[in-house]
C-alpha positions as CSV (number, residue, x, y, z in Angstrom):
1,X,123.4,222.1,105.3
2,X,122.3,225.4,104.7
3,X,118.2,226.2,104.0
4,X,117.7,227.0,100.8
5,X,114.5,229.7,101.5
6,X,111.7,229.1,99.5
7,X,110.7,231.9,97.1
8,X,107.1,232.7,98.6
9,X,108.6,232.9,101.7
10,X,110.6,236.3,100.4
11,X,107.5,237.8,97.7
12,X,105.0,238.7,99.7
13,X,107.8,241.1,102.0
14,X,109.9,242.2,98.8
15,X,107.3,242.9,96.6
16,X,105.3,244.9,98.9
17,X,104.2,249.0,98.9
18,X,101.3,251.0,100.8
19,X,98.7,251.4,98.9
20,X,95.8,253.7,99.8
21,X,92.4,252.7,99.4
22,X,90.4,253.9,96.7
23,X,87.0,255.0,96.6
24,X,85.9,252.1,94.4
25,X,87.8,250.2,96.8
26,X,85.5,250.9,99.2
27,X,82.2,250.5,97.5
28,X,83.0,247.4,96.6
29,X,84.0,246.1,99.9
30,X,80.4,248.2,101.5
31,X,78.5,246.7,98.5
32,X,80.0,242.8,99.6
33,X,79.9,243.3,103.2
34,X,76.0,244.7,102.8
35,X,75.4,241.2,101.0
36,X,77.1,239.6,103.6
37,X,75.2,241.0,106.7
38,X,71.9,239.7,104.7
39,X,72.8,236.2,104.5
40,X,73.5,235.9,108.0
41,X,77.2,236.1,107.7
42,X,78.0,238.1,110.7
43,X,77.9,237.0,114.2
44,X,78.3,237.9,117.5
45,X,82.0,237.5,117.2
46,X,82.3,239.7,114.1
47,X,82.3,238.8,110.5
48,X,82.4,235.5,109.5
49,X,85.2,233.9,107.2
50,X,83.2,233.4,104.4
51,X,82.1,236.7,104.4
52,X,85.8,238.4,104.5
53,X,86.5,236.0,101.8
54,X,83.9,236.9,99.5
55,X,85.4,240.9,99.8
56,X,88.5,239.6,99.0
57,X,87.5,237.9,95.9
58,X,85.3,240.8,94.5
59,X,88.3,243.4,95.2
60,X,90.8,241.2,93.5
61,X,88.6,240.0,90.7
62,X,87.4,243.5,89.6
63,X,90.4,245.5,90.3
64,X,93.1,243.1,89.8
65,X,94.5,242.9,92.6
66,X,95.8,240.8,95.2
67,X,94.7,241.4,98.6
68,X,94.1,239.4,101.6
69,X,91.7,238.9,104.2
70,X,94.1,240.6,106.6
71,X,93.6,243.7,104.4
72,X,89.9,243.3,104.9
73,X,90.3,243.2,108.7
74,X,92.4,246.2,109.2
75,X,90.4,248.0,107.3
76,X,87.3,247.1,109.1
77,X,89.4,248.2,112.0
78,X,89.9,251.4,110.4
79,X,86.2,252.1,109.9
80,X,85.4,251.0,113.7
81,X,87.4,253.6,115.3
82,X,86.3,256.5,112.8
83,X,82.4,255.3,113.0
84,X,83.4,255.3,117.3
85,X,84.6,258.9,116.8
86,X,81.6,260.0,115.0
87,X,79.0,258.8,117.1
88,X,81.0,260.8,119.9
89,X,80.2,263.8,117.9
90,X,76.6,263.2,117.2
91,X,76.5,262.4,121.5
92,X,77.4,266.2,121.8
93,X,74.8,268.9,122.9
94,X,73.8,270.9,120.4
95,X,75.2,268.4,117.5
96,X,73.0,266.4,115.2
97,X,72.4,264.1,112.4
98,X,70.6,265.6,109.1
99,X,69.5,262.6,107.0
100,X,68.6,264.6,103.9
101,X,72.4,265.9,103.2
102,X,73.4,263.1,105.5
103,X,76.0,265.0,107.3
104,X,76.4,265.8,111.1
105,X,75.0,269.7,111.4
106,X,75.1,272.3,114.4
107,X,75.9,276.2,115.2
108,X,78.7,277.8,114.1
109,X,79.0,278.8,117.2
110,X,78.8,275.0,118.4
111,X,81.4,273.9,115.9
112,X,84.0,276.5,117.5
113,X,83.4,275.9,120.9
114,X,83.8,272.0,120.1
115,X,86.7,271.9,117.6
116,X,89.2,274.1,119.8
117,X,89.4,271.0,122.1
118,X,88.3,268.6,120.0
119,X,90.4,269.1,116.7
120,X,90.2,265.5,115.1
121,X,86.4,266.2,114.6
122,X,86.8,268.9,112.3
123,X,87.2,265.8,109.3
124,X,83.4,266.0,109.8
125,X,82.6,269.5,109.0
126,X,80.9,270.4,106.1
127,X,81.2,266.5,104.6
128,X,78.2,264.8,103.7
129,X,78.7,260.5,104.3
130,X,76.0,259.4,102.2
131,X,76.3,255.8,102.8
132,X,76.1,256.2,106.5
133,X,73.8,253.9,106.8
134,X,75.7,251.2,105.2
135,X,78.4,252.2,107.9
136,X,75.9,251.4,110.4
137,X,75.0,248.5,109.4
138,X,78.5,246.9,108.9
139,X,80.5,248.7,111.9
140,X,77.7,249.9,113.8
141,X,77.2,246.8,116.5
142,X,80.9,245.8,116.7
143,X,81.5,248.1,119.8
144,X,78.9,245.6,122.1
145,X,80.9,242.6,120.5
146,X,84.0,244.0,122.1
147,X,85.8,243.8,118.6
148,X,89.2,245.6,118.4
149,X,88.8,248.9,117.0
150,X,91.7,251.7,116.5
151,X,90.0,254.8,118.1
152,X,89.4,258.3,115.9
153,X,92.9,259.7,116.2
154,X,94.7,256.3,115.6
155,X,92.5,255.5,113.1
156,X,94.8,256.9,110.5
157,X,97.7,255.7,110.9
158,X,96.7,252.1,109.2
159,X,98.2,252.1,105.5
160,X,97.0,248.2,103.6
161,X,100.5,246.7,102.3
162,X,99.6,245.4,99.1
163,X,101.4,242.9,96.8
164,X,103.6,245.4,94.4
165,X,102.5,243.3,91.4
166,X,98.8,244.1,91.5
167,X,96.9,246.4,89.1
168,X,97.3,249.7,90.6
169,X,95.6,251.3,87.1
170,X,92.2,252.5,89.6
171,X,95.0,253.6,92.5
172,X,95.6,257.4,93.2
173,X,94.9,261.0,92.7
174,X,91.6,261.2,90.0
175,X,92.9,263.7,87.2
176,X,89.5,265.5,87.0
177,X,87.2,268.0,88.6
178,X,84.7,265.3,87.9
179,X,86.7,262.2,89.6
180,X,87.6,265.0,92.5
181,X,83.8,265.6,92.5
182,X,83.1,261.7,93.3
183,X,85.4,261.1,95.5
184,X,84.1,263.5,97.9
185,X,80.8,262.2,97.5
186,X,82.4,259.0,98.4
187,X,81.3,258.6,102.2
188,X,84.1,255.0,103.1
189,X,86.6,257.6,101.0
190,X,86.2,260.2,103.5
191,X,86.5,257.9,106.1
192,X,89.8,256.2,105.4
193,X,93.0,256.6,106.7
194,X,95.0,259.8,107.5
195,X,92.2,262.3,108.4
196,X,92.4,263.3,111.7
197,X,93.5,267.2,112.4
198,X,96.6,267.2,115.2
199,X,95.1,266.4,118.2
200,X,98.3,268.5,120.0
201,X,98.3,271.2,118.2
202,X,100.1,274.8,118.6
203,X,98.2,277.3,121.0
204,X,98.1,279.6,117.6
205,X,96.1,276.8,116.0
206,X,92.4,278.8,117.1
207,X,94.1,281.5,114.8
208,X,94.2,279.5,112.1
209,X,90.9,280.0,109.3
210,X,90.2,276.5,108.7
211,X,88.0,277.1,106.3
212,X,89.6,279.5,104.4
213,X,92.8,276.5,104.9
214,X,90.1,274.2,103.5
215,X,89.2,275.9,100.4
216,X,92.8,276.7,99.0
217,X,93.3,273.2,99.3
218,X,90.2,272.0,97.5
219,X,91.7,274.3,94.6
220,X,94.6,272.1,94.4
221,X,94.1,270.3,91.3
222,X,94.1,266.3,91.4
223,X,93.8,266.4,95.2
224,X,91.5,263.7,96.1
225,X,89.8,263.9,99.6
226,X,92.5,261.6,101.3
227,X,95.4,264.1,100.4
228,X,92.9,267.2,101.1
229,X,92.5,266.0,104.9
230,X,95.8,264.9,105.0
231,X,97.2,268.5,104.2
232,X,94.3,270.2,106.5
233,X,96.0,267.7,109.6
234,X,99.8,268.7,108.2
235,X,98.9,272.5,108.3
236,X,96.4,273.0,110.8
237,X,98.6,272.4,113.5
238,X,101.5,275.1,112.6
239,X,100.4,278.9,112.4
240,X,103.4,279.7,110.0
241,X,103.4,276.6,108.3
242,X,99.7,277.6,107.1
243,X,100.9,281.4,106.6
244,X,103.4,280.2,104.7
245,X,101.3,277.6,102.1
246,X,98.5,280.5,101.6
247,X,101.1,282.9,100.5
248,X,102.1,280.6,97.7
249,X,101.2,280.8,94.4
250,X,98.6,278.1,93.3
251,X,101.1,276.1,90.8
252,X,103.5,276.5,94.4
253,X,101.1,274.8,96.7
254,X,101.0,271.4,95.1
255,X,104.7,271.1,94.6
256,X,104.8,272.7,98.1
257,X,102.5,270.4,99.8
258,X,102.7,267.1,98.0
259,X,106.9,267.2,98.9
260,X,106.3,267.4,102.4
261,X,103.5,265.1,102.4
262,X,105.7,262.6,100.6
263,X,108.2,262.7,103.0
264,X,106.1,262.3,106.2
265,X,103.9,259.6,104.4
266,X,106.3,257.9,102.5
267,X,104.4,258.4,99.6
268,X,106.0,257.9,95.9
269,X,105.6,261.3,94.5
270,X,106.1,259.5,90.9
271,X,102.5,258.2,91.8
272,X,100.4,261.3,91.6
């Protein structure tokens, strides 16, 4: 007699996409998780049930969607190992913390020193993360709980499978300098997934101007910060592949860019 599979069993795999997270994504899950922490709804073992829950619910119910605690978890996960690779930074001499544009600040001459070995921690040059301190407050004691956490280069590798029937409406590049603007200002947006800079990069990548790399980019219109550091970590690790994007016209570099970023992502380039 054969089983006759039960159609729940099959949706949840067949109706399934990545999904990146979206800056309101995020504030909602800070503004829920904040809450949380207040009531006494994290313990020594990490966030409680009720707690992941209650994320879920205000995602879903606001954004129509239909995620899972799961969702909530790995991207706590996410958050741990990028919050584990800033604190790094801010452990370095001559690196520091400057709560008034509430971004990590040092030399020049520090920055270049440090990024030639260290190229992941370039994702936090020039950014400002205003709601650091909410980031301390949900992440920031995990590490003494001995909570799983991917570390700063793995970090971005996590992409949320979410069910394909949800309301993606609030998903994906913002059409305007203005939702471009917010996004940036966005601090959880900043630190999601994909932004680490090649950790193995070429020996030409010290000839490289990042930040001349950084500010074509920016000029790409309806590139959202995700996409921005993903394209600084596809071309910051290849001399000619960065030669050959800054050669391009402007209209060229988003074609350019968002084909090759499709195929190593596998992002829908129907989406943006």
């Amino acid at each position: 007699m054969s089983h006759k599979a039960n159609k729940n069993d099959l949706e949840p795999k067949e109706k399934a996409k990545y999904v990146r997270w979206t800056p309101r994504m995020d504030d909602i899950l800070t503004e829920v998780l904040r809450d949380e922490y207040h009531k006494g709804h994290k313990g020594d073992n990490g966030w409680k049930p009720t707690a992941l829950q209650a994320a879920v619910n205000a995602i879903n119910s606001q954004l129509g969607m239909s995620l899972n605690k799961e969702n909530i978890r790995s991207r706590l996960k996410t958050w741990r190992g990028l919050y584990t690779a800033m604190q790094e930074l801010l452990n370095q001499t001559g690196f520091g913390w400057n709560d008034t544009k509430k971004m990590v600040e040092a030399e020049n001459s520090v920055w270049d020193d440090y990024l030639q070995n260290h190229s992941d921690a370039a994702q936090f040059h020039h950014r400002s993360i205003d709601n650091f301190d909410d980031i301390s407050l949900i992440i920031g004691n995990d590490q003494a709980n001995g909570q799983g956490a991917q570390n700063g280069i793995e970090a971005d590798n996590i992409v949320e499978t979410i069910d394909l029937e949800a309301n993606t409406d609030n998903i994906g590049i913002k059409g305007t300098r203005k939702g471009r603007d917010d996004a940036k200002s966005t601090d959880l947006r900043f630190l999601g997934e994909n932004i680490k800079i090649v950790a193995d990069a070429s020996n030409n990548r010290d000839k490289i101007d990042m930040d001349l790399l950084m500010l074509e980019i920016e000029k790409i219109s309806n590139f959202d910060d995700d996409l921005v550091v993903e394209a600084m970590e596809y071309l910051s690790g290849d001399k000619k592949r960065a030669d050959l994007f800054l050669a391009l016209k402007e209209n060229q570099k988003r074609i350019w860019l968002l084909k090759r970023l499709c195929r190593e992502q596998q992002i829908d380039l129907n989406f943006y």
